[in-house]
MARVOMI-213548 format. One record per residue (C-alpha): residue in three letters; chain; x negated, y, z negated. Coordinates in nm, 4 decimals. Layout:
BEGIN
tinu / marse / xx / yy / zz
ALA / A / X / Y / Z
...
! end
This chain:
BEGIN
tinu / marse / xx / yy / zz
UNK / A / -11.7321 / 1.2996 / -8.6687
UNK / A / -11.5322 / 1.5288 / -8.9060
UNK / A / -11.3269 / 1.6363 / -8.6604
UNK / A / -11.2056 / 1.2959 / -8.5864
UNK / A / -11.2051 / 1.2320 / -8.8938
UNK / A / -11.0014 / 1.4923 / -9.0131
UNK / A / -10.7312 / 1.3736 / -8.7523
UNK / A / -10.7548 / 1.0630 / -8.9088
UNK / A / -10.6431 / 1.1786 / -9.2220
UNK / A / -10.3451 / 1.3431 / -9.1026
UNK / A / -10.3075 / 1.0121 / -8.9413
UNK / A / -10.3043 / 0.8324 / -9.2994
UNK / A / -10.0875 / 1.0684 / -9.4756
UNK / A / -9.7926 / 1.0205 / -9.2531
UNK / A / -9.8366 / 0.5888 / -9.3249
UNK / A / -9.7211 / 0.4112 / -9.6284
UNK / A / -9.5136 / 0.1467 / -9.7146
UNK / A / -9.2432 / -0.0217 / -9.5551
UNK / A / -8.9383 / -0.1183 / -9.7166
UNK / A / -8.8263 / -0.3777 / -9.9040
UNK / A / -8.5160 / -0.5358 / -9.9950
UNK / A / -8.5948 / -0.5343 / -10.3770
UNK / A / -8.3528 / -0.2975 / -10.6071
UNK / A / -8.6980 / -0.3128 / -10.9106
UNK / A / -9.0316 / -0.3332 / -10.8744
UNK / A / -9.1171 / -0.6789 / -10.8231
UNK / A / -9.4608 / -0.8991 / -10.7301
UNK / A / -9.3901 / -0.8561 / -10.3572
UNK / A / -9.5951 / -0.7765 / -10.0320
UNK / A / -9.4508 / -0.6017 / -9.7226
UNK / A / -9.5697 / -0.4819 / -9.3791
UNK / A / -9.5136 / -0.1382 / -9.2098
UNK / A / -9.6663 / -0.0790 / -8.8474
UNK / A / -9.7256 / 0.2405 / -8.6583
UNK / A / -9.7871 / 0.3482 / -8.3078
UNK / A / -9.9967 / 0.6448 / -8.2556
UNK / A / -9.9163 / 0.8888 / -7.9046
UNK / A / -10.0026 / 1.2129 / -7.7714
UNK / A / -9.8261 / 1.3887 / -7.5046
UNK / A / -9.6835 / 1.0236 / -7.4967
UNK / A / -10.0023 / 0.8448 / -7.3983
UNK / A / -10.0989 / 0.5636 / -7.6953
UNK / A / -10.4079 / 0.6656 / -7.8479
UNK / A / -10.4262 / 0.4038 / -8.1909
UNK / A / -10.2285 / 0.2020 / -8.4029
UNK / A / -10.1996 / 0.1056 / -8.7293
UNK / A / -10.1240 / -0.2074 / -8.9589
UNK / A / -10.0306 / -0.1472 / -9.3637
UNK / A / -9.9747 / -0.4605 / -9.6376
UNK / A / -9.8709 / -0.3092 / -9.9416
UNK / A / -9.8523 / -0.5493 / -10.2735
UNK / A / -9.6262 / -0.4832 / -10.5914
UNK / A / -9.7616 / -0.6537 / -10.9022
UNK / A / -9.5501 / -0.4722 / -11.1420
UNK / A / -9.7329 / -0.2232 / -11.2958
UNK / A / -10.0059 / -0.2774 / -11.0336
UNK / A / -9.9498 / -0.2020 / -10.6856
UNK / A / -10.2329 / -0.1895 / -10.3695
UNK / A / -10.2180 / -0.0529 / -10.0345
UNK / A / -10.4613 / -0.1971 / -9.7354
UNK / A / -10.4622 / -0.0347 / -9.3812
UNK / A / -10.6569 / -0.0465 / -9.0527
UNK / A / -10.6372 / 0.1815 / -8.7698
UNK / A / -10.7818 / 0.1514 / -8.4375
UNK / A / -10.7951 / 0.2782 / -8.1007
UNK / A / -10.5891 / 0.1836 / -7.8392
UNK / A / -10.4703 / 0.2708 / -7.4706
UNK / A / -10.6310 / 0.4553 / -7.1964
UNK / A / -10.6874 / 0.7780 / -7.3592
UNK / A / -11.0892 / 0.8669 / -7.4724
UNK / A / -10.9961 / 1.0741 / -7.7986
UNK / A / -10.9686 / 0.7766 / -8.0317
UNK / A / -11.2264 / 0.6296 / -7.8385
UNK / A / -11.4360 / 0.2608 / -8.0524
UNK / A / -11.2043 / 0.4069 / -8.3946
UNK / A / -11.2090 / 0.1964 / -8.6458
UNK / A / -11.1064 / 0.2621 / -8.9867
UNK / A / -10.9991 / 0.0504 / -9.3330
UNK / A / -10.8594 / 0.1687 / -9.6115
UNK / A / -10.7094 / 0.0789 / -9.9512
UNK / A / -10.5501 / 0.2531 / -10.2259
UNK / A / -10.5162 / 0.0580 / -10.5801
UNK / A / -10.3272 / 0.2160 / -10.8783
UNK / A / -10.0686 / 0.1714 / -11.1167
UNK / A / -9.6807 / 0.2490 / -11.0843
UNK / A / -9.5879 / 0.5294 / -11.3348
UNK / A / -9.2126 / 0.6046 / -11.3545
UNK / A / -9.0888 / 0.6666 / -11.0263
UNK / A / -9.4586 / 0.7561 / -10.9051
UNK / A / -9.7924 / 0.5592 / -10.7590
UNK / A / -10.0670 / 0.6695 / -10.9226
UNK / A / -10.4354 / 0.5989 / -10.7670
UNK / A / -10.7087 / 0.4009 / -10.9635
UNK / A / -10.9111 / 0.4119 / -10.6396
UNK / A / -10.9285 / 0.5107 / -10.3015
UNK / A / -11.1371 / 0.4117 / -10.0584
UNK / A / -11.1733 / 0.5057 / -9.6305
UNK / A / -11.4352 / 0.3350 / -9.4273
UNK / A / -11.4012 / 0.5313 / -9.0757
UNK / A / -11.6262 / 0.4208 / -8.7268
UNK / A / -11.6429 / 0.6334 / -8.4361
UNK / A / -11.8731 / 0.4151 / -8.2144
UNK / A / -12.1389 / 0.3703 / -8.3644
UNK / A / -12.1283 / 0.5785 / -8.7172
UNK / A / -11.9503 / 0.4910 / -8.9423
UNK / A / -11.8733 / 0.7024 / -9.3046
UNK / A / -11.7585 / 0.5661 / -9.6381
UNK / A / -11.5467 / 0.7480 / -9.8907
UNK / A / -11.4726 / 0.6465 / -10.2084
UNK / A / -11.2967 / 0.8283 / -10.4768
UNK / A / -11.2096 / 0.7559 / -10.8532
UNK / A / -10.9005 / 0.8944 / -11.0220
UNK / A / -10.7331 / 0.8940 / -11.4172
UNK / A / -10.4276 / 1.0183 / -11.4855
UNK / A / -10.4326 / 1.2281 / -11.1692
UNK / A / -10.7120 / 1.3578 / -11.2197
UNK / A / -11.0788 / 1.2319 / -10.9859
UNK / A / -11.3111 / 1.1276 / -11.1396
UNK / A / -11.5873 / 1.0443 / -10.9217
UNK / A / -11.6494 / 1.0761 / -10.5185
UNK / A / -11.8750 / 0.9706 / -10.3272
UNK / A / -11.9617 / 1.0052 / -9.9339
UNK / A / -12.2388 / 0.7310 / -9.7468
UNK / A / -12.4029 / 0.8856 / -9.5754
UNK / A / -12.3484 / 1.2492 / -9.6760
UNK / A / -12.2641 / 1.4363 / -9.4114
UNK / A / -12.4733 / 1.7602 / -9.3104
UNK / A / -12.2844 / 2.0891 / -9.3581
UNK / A / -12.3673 / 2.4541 / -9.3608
UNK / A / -12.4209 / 2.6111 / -9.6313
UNK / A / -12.3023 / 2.9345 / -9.5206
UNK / A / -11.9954 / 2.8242 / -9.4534
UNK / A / -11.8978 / 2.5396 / -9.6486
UNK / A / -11.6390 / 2.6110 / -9.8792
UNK / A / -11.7237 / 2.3376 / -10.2197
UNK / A / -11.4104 / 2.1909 / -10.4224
UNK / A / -11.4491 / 2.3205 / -10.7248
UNK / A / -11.2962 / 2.1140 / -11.0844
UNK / A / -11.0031 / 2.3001 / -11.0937
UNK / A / -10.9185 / 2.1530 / -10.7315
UNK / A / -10.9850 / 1.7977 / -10.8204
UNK / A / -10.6622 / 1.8178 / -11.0863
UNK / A / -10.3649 / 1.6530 / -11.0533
UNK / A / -10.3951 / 1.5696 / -10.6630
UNK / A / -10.2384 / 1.2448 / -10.4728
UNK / A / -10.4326 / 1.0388 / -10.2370
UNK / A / -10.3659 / 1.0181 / -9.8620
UNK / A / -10.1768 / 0.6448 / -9.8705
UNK / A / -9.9803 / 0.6306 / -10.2069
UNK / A / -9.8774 / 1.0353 / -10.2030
UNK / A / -9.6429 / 1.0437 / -9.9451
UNK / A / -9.4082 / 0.7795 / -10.1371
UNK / A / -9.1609 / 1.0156 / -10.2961
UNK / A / -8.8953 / 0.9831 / -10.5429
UNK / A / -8.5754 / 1.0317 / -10.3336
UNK / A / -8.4101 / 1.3515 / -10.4725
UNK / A / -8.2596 / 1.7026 / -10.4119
UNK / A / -8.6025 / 1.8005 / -10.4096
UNK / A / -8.8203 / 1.5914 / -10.1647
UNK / A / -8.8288 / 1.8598 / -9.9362
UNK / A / -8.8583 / 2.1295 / -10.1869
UNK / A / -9.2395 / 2.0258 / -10.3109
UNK / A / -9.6329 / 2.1038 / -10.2506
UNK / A / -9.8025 / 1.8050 / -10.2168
UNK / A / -10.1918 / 1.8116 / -10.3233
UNK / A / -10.3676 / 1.5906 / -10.1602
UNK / A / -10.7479 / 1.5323 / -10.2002
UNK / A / -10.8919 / 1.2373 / -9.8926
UNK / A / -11.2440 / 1.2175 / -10.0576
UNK / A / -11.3984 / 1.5579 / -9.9193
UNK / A / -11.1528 / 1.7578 / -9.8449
UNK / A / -10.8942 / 1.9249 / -10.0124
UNK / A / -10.5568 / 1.9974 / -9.9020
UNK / A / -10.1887 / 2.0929 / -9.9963
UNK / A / -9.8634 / 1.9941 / -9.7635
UNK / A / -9.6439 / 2.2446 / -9.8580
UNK / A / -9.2739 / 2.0717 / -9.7337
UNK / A / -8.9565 / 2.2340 / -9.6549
UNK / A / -8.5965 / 2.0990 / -9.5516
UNK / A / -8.5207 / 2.0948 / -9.1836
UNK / A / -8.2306 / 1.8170 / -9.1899
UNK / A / -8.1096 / 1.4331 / -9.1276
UNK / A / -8.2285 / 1.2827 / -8.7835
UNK / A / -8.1202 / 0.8754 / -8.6651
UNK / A / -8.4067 / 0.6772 / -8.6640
UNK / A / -8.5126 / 0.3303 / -8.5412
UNK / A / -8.8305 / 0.1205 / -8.6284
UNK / A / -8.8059 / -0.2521 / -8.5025
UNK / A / -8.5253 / -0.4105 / -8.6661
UNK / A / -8.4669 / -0.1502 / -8.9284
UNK / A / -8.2463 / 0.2004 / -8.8428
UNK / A / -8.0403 / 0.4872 / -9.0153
UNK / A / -8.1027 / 0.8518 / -9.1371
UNK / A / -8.4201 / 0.9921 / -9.2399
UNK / A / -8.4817 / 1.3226 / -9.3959
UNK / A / -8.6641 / 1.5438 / -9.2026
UNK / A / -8.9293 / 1.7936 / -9.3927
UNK / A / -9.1123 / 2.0482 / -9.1925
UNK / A / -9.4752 / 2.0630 / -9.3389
UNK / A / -9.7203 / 2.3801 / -9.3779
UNK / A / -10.1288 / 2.2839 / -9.3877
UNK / A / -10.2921 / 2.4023 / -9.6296
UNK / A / -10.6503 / 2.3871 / -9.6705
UNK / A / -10.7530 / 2.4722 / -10.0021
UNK / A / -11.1573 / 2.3777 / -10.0041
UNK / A / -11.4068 / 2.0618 / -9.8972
UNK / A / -11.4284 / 2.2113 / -9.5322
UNK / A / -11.6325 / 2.4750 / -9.3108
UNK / A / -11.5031 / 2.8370 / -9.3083
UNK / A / -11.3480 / 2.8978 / -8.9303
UNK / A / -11.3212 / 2.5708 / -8.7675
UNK / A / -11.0912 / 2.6042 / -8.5164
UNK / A / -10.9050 / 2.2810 / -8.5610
UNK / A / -10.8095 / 2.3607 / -8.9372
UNK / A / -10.7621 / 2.6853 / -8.8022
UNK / A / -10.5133 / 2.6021 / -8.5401
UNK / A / -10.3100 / 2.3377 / -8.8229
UNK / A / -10.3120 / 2.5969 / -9.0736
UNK / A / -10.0986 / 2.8458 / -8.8311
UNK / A / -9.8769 / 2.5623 / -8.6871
UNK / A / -9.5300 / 2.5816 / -8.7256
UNK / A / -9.4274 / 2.2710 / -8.5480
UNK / A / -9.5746 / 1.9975 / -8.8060
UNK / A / -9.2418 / 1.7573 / -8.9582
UNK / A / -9.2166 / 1.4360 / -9.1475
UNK / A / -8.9082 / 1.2069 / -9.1424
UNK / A / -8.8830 / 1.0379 / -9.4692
UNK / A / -8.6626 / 0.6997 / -9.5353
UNK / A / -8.5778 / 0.5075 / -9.7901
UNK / A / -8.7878 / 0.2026 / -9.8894
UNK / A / -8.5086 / 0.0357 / -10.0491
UNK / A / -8.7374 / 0.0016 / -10.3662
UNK / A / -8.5636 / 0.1784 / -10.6829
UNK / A / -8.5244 / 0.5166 / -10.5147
UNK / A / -8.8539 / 0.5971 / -10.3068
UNK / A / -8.8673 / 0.7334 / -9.9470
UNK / A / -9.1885 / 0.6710 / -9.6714
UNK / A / -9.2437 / 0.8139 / -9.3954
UNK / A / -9.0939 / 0.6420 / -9.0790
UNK / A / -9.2416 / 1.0031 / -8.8711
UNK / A / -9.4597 / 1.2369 / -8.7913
UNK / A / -9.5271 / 1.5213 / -8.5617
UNK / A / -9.8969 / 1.6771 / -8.5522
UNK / A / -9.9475 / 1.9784 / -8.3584
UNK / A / -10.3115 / 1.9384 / -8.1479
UNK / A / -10.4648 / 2.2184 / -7.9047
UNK / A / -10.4563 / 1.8749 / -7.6949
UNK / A / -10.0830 / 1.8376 / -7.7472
UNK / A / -9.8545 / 1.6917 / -8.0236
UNK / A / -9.9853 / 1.3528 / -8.2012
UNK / A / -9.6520 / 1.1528 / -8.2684
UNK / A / -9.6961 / 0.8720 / -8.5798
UNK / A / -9.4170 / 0.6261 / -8.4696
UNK / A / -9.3105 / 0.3219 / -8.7428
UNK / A / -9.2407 / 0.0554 / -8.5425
UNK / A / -9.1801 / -0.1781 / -8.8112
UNK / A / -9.0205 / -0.0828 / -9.1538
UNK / A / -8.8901 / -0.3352 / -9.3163
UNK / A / -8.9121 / -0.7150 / -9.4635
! end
C-alpha cells in the first residue's frame, strides 16, 4: 500500500485551490477539479472545495480511480486540511488522509502549531523494517507545510527560488523548486500564463532505505509544476504537474480553476 500511497501524495501536493474572483480574503467557497493521466491513459480524478472564513480557511478533497488502467485500481481517498490564514500564508491546524486500495484502507492524521506537528498518528500502523526504516526525528517535524495548503504560494520573485518542507503524516519530504519559465495554460473556462517550476524530490526521513520508487523520484530530472494565480490577494496554485514513473509520466491536469 505505501507505494500507492506514496503516489498519492505526490498526487495531493500538486492540488489546491482554485481561484476566486475576490481581491481579500473573504467567507467564500470555490471548486478546483483535476484529471489524473499516464502515458495519456486516465488513471483518477480529483474534486477540491476550499472555504475562506477569514482567518479560518478548510480544504476537503477526494480522489478516485478512474479509466481502464489497473494502477489506481478501487482508490479511494478523502482528505481535509483546516488552519488559519497567517499573512500571505495557510497555516495547518490539522491534516487528515483517509486512503483505500480495495479493501485496506489507512488513516493519517496529523496535528500542527505554529508550523510546528504536534501529534501523528497512523490506523493501522503499518509494518516496516527495522533495518531499514529511516524514523523522523524532532528536528524534522519543524516548520514543515502539509500536502494540500503548502503548495499555495505567495506570488513573488521568489516562488521558484524556495525548498518546500513538506511532512504527509509519515513521511518526510522537501520539494526543492527552481525557475524553468511562463507556459499558456487552459483549465475549463479559465486560461493565461502559469509559472513553471521544475521540482527536485527530496526525501529527508519516514521511509525505507533503497526503495526503488523513492529511488527513481529522487534522481528525476523531469518533475515541473505550473503555478497560477488564484486571484486571491497575491497567491498562486498549481494548475500542473508532471511526475516522472518507471511506468511513464503521471500528468495532474486542472480542469476547472475558477468560480
Amino acid at each position: 500500500m505505501r507505494v500507492f500511497r506514496f503516489h498519492l501524495t505526490a498526487c495531493l501536493l500538486a492540488m489546491t485551490i482554485g481561484q476566486t474572483s475576490s481581491p481579500v480574503w473573504a467567507a467564500t467557497r470555490t471548486t478546483t477539479e483535476y484529471r489524473v493521466t499516464i502515458l495519456g491513459i486516465p488513471v483518477a480524478r480529483a474534486a477540491f472545495a476550499t472555504d475562506i472564513d477569514t482567518p479560518s480557511y478548510s480544504i476537503t478533497g477526494t480522489i478516485s480511480s478512474a479509466g481502464i488502467t489497473t494502477l489506481f485500481v478501487s482508490l479511494l481517498a478523502t482528505t481535509t486540511v483546516k488552519g488559519q490564514i497567517v499573512g500571505d500564508r495557510l497555516s495547518p491546524s490539522t491534516y487528515r488522509l483517509v486512503y483505500t486500495r480495495g479493501k485496506k484502507t489507512r488513516i493519517y492524521d496529523v496535528g500542527y502549531s505554529h508550523g510546528d506537528v504536534t501529534r501523528t498518528t497512523i490506523a493501522p500502523e503499518p509494518h516496516r523494517d527495522p533495518d531499514r526504516w529511516i524514523p523522523v526525528s524532532p528536528a524534522d517535524l519543524k516548520s514543515v507545510l502539509d500536502p494540500l495548503g503548502g503548495l499555495i504560494l505567495p506570488g513573488n520573485a521568489n516562488l521558484c527560488h524556495q525548498t518546500l518542507p513538506i511532512y504527509d503524516g509519515e513521511s518526510r519530504l522537501d520539494l526543492v523548486l527552481s525557475p524553468k519559465g511562463k507556459a499558456s495554460f487552459s483549465a475549463g473556462k479559465t486560461s493565461g500564463e502559469a509559472i513553471v517550476c521544475g521540482v527536485r524530490y527530496v526525501p529527508k526521513s519516514g521511509y525505507s532505505r533503497g526503495r526503488d520508487d523513492i529511488e527513481y523520484l529522487r534522481k528525476a530530472t523531469s518533475m515541473e509544476i505550473w503555478f497560477a494565480p488564484t486571484g486571491t490577494m497575491n497567491l498562486y496554485a498549481p494548475v500542473y504537474a508532471r511526475i516522472p514513473t518507471r511506468i511513464g509520466p503521471l500528468s495532474i491536469t486542472a480542469t476547472k480553476f475558477g468560480p
